[in-house]
N, C-alpha and C positions, 0 to 999 in steps of 0.2 A: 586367657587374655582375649578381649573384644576387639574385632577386627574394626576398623573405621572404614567408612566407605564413602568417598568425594565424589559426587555429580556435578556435572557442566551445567549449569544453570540455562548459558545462552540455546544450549537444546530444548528448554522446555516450551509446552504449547498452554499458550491461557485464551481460554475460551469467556467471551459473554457467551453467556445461550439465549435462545428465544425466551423472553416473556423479561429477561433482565433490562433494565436500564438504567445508569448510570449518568453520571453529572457531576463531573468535574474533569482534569487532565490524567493522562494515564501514560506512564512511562515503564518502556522495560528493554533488556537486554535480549529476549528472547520470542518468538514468535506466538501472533494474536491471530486469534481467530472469532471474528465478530460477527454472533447469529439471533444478537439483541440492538438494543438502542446506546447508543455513548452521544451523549451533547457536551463534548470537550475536546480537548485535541488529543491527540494518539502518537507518541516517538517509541520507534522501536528501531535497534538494531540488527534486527529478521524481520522475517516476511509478516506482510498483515492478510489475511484471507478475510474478504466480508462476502458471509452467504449472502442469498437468497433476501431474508429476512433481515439482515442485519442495516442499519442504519447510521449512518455518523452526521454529526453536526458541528461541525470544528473542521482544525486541519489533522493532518496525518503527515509522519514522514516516517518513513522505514527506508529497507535496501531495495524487496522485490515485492509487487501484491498482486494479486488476482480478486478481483471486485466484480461479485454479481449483484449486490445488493444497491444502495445509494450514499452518495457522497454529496453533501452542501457543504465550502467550503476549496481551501485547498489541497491538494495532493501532491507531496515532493516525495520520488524515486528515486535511488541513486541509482538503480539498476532496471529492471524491468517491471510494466505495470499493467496487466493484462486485464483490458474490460471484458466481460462477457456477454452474455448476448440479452441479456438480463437487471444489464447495471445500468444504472442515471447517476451519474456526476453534472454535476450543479458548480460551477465553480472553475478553478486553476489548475492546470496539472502542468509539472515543473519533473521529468521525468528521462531517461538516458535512452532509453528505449520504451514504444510502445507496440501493442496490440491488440487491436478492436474487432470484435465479430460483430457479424452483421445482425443487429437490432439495436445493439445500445446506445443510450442517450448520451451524448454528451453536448452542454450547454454552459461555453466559457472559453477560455482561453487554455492553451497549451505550446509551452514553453521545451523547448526538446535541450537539454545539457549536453555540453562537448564537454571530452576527454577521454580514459581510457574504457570507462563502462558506458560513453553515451554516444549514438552516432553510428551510421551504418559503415563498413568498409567504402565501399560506392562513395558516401558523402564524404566522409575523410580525406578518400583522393583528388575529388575534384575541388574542394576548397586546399590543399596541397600544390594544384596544379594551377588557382589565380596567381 
């Protein structure tokens, strides 16, 4: 008798790689990793990692990302959204938490979310305390 064997889909990792590029929207349960071109928007429910090389032209929304490469467009976090020292975002970042090393571009606006994953300790008390 054949065993069946069930995988977790939302663990899986989908990779563009360098040299791909892509043109249209892209939707998934599970964490992307973009080290080509996408000119469309990006929902995921995991994390989005854009090397180096990778570029987006649209919006993006996931839970947590780390962005060395570029962003035109906007970018909504529900949780954490780590530029590098290496990334240009071009555009909105709508985000619960951030943090920026020292080189990266950013050129636009940024919108920080309150609740339970957005907002520091510190902030939460003293908007508490008006």
């Amino acid at each position: 008798m054949a065993k069946i064997m069930e995988t977790d889909n939302s663990t899986a990792v989908n990779l563009i790689s360098q040299g791909t590029e892509i043109t249209g929207d892209i939707k998934s349960s599970g964490d992307i990793r973009v080290d080509g071109v996408l000119n469309g928007n990006l929902g995921t429910k995991g994390k989005v990692v854009i090397g180096p090389t990778g570029r987006i032209k649209g919006e993006v929304e996931c839970k947590n990302s780390e962005v060395s490469g570029l962003i035109e467009g906007k970018i909504t976090v529900s949780q954490l959204l780590n530029l590098k020292a290496s990334s240009k975002i071009n555009g909105t970042i709508v985000t619960g938490k951030l943090s920026i090393e020292p080189g990266a571009v950013f050129t636009g606006n940024c919108a920080m979310k309150e609740g339970d994953n957005g907002g520091t300790a510190a902030a939460k008390s003293k908007e508490e305390g008006k």
